[in-house]
N, C-alpha and C positions, 0 to 999 in steps of 0.2 A: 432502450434506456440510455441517457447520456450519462456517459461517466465521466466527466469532469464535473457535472453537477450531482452526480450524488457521492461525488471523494470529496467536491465542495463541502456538503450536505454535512459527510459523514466526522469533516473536521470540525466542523464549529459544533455538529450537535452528540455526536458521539464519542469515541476512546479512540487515538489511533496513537502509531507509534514512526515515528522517522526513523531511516537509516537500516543498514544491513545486521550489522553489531546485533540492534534492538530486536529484530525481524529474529534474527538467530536464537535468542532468551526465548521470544514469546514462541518458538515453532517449540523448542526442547520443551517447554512447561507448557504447549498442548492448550495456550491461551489464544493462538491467531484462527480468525474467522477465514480471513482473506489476505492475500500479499499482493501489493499493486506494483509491478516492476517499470523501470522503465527501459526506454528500445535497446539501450547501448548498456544493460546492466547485465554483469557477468560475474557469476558466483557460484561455485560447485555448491558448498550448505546446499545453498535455498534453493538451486535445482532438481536435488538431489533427494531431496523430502518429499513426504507424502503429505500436500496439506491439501485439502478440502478443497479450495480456492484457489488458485493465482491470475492474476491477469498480469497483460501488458497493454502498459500503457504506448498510445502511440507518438508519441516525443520522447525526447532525450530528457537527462536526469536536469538541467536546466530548465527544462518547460514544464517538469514535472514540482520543481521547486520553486516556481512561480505562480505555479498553481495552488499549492499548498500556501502560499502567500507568504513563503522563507524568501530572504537574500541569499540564500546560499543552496547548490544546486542540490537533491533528493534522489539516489536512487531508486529507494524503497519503501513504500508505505504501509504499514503494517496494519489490518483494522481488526481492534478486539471488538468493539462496540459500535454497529453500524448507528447508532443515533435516530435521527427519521429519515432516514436515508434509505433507497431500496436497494443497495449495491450490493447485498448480498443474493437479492434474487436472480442475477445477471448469469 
């Protein structure tokens, strides 16, 4: 499966959440499906949890923010609602 097209997928058709902050909330309230990190992202929290899911992405938090189709760079993308996206079965 490519994932860039189904984080594509999963923003336009489903829930997701930007940034580490955000990631943080949804890991304590037991709402994150998946956490998509990127290469240069570095965060005791959200290593340090047990979530179901994480990947890494293989770009930087800029290529990961361009992929999300923000002007501004992404560490972290949180997915509550994979949408029609299969990026949960990866």
């Amino acid at each position: 499966m490519n994932l860039e097209r189904n984080l594509k997928t999963a923003i336009t058709s489903g829930k997701v959440l930007f940034g580490s902050k955000e990631a943080e909330k949804s890991v304590k309230n037991k709402t994150a499906k998946m956490i998509v990190l990127a290469s240069n992202f570095s965060n005791d929290f959200l290593e340090n949890q047990r979530i179901a899911k994480v990947l890494e992405f293989p770009g930087d938090n800029l290529a990961l923010g361009a992929l999300c189709g923000k002007p501004f760079s992404i560490s972290v993308v949180t997915i509550i609602d994979a949408g029609g996206s299969g990026i949960l079965s990866r």
